[in-house]
LUMPAKOL-527759 format. One line per 10 residues: for each residue x negated, y, z of N, C-alpha, C, O. Coordinates in steps of 0.1 Angstrom, whole numbers. Example, Ala and Ser with C-alpha at 12.3 -4.5 7.8 and 13.67 -1.06 7.14 Angstrom:
<pts>
-132 -57 78 -123 -45 78 -132 -33 78 -142 -33 85 | -128 -22 71 -137 -11 71 -129 0 79 -134 11 80
</pts>
This chain:
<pts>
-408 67 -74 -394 70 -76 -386 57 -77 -375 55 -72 | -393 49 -83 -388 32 -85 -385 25 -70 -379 14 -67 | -391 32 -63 -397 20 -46 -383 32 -39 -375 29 -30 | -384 42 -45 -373 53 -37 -359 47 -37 -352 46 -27 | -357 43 -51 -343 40 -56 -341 26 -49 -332 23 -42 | -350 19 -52 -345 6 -49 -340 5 -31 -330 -1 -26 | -347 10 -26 -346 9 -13 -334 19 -8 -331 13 2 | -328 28 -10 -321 33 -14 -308 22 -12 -300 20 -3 | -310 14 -29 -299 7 -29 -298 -3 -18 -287 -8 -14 | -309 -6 -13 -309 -18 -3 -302 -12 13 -293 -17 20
-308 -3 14 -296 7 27 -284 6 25 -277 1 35 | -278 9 11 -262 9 10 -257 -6 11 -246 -9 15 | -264 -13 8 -261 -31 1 -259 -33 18 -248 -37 23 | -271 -31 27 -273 -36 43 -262 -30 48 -253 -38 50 | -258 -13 51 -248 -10 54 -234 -14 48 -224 -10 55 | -230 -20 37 -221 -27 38 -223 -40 42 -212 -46 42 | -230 -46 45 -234 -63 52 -232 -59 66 -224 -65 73 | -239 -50 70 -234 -43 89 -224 -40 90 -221 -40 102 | -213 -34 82 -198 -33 88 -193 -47 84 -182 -50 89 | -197 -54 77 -191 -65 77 -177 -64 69 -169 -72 70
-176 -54 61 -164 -53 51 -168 -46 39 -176 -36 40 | -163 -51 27 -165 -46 13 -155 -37 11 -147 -33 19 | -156 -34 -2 -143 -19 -5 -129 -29 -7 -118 -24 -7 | -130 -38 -8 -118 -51 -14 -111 -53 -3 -99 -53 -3 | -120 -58 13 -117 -59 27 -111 -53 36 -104 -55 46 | -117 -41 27 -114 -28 35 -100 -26 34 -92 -28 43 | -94 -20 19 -80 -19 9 -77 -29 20 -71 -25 30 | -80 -43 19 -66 -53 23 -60 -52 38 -49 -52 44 | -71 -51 40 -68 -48 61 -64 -39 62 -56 -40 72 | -63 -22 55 -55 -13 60 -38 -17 52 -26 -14 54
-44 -23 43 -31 -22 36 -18 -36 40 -6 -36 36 | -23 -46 46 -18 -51 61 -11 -47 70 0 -49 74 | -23 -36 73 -20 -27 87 -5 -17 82 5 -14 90 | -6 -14 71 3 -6 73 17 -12 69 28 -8 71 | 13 -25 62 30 -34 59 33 -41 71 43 -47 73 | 22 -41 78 29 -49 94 33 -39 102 42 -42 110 | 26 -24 102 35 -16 108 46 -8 102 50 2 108 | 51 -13 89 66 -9 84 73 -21 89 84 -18 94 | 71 -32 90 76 -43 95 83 -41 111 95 -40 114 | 72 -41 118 74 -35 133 85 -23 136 93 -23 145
82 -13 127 87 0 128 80 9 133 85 18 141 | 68 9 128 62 17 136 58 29 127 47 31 122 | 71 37 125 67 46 112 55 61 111 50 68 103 | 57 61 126 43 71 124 26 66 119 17 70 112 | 28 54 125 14 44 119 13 44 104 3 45 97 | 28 41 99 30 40 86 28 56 79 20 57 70 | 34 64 83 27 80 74 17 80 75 12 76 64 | 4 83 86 -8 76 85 -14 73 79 -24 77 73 | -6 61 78 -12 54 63 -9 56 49 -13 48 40 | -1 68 45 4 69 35 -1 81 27 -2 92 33
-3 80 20 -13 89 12 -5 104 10 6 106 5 | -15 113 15 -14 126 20 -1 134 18 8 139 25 | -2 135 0 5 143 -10 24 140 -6 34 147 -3 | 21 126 -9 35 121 -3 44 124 8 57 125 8 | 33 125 19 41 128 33 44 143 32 55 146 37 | 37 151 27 35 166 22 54 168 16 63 175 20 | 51 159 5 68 158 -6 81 155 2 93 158 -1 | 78 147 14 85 146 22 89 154 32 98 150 39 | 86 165 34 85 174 47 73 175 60 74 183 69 | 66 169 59 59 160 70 58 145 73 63 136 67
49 144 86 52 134 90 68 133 103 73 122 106 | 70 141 107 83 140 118 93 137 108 101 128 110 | 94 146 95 102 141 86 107 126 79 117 119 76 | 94 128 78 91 109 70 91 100 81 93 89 75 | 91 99 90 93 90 103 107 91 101 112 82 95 | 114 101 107 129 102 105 137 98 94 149 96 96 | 131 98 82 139 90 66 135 78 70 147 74 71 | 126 68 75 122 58 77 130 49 89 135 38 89 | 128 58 99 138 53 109 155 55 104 159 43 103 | 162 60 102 174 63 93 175 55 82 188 56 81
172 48 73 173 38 64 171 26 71 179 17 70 | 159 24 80 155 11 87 170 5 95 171 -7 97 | 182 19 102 191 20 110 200 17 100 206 7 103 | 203 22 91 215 18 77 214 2 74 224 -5 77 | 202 -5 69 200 -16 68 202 -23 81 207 -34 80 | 200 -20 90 204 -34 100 219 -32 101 225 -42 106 | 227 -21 99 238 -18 106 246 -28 94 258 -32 96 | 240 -31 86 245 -37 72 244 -54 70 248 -61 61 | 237 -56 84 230 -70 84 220 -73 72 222 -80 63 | 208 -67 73 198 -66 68 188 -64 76 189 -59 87
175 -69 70 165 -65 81 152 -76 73 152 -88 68 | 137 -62 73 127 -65 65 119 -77 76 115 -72 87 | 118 -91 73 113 -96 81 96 -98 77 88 -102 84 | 95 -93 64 79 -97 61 76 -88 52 86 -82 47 | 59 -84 47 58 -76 38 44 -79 41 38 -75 50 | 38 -91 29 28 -94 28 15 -86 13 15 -90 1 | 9 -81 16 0 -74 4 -9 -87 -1 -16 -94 6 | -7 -88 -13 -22 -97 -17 -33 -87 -20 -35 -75 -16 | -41 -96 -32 -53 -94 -32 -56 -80 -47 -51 -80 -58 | -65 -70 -43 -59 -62 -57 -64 -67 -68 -75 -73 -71
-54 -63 -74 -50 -69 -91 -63 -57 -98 -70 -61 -107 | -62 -45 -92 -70 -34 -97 -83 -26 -88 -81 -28 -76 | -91 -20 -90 -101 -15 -82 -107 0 -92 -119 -1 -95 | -102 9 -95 -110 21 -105 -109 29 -95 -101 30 -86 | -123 38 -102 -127 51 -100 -123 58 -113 -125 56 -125 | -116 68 -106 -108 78 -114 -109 96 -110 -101 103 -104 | -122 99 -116 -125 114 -108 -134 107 -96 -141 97 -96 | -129 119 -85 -135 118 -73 -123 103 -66 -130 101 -56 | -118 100 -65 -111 93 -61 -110 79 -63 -109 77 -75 | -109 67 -56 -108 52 -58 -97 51 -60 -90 58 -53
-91 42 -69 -72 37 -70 -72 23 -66 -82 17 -70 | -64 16 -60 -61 0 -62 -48 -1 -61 -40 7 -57 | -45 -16 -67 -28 -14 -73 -31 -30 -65 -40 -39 -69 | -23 -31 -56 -21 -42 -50 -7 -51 -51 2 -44 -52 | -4 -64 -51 8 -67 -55 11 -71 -36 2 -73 -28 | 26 -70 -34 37 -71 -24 45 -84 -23 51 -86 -33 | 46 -91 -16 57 -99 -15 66 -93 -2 60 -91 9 | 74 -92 -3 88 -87 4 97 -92 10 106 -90 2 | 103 -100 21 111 -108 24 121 -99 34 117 -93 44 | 129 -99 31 146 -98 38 159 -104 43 168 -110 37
157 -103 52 169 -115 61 182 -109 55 182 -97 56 | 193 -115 49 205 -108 45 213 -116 48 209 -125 54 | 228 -115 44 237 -123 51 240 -134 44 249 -139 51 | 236 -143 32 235 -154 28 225 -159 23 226 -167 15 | 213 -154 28 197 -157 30 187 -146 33 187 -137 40 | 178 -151 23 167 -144 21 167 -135 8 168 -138 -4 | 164 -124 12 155 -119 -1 143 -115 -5 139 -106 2 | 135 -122 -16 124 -123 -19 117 -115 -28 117 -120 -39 | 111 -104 -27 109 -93 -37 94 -90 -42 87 -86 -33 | 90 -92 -54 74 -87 -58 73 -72 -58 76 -65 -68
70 -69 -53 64 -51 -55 50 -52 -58 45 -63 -61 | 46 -42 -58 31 -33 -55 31 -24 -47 42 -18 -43 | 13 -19 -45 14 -9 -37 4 -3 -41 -5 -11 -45 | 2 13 -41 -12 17 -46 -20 21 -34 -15 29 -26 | -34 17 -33 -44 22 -27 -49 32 -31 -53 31 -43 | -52 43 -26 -58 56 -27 -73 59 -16 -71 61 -4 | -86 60 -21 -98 61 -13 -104 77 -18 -107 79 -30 | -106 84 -10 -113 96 -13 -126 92 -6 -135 101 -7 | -129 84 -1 -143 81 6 -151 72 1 -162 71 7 | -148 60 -13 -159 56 -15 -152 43 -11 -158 33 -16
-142 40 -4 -136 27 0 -133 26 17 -125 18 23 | -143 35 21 -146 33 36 -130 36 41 -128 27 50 | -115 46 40 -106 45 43 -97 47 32 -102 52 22 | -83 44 32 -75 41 20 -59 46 29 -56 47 41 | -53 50 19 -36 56 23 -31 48 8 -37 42 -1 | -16 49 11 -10 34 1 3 46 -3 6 56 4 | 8 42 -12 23 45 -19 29 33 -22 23 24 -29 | 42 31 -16 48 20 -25 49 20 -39 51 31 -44 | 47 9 -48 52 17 -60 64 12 -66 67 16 -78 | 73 4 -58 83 -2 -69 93 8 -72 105 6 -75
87 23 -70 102 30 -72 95 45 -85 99 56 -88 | 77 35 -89 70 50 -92 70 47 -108 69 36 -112 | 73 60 -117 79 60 -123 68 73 -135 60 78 -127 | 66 77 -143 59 84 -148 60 98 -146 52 106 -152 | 67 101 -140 70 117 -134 65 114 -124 57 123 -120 | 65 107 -118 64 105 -100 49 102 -101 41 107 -93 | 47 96 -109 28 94 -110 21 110 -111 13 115 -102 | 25 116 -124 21 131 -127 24 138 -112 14 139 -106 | 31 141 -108 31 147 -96 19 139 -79 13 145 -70 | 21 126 -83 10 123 -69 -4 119 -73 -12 119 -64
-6 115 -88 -12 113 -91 -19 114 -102 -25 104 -107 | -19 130 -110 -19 133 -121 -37 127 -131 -40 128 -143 | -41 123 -121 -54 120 -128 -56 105 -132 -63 100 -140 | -48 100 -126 -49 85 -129 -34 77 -138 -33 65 -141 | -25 89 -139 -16 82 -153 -19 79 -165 -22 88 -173 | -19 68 -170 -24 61 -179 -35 51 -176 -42 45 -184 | -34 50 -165 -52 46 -162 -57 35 -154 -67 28 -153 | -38 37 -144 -39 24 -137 -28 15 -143 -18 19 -149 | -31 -3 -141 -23 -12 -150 -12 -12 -138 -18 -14 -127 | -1 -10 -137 9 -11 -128 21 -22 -131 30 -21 -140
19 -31 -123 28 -44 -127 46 -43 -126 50 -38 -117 | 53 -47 -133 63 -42 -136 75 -53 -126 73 -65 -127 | 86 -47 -119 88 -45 -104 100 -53 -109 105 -47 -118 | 106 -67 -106 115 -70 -111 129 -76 -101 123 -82 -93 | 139 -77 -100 145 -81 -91 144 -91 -85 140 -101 -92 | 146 -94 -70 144 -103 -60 152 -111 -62 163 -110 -68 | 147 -122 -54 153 -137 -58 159 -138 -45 152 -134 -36 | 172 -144 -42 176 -150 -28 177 -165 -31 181 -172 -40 | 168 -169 -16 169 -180 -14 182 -183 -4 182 -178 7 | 191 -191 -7 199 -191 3 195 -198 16 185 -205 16
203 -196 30 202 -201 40 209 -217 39 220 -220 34 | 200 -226 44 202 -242 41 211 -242 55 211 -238 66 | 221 -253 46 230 -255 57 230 -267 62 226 -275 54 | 231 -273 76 230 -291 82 237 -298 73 239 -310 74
</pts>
């Protein structure tokens, strides 16, 4: 039973050494993938990526593309425009139920009309698989009602960093 288990664990240990990514790697690269494709505009890639329940609250995904594209159109019409949206490394990693959580922090950059704006957010990772795929919610807008509704099992449970206003750096002049 002893020679069962261990070997066992040595399969799982190898198959994560053969994909060549941990549950930490995994979170970061999708969670990249999906701030460089809000960057781009590529908002169907971004529902996609967006954890299930949400796109559901939204109408869909044709829905949520269309709120996305329509705000993305407001802001530039305004002289605005998201030029970056960098995820670090997560601050958090729990199993909560059947479900993985990670609370990743954001750096946010915005071209505006007397610079930059520079914003800390987060983002939550969501894995129903163990880590192997992950869907994200922004969180700088999530709020204790909004958790109970997307995420009723993990309020209280994840440390969620608190979202503070962006700094402009202005544009340097010759």
């Amino acid at each position: 039973m002893k020679k069962l288990l261990v070997t066992t664990l040595a399969l799982v240990l190898l198959s994560q050494l053969a994909s060549g990514q941990t549950i930490s790697e995994n979170l970061k690269r999708l969670a990249d993938e999906s701030s460089q494709a809000f960057v781009k505009g590529d908002f169907g890639r971004v529902a996609d990526l967006t954890f299930p329940k949400l796109v559901a609250l939204m109408g869909g995904k044709e829905k949520m593309v269309a709120y996305l594209e329509k705000g993305t159109r407001e802001m530039k019409a305004e002289g605005n425009e998201i030029f970056s949206m960098v995820p670090g490394d997560p601050t958090q990693i729990e199993t909560i139920g059947e479900q993985v959580f990670a609370v990743l922090p954001v750096t946010l950059k915005i071209k505006v009309d007397k610079g930059t704006l520079i914003g800390k957010s987060f983002m939550i990772g969501v894995s129903n698989d163990d880590g192997k795929s992950w869907t994200f919610v922004d969180g700088s807008n999530l709020d204790e009602r909004k958790m109970t509704v997307l995420f009723p099992t993990a309020v209280g449970k994840l440390k969620l960093p608190t979202v503070g206003p962006p700094t402009l750096v202005p544009d340097q002049k010759p």
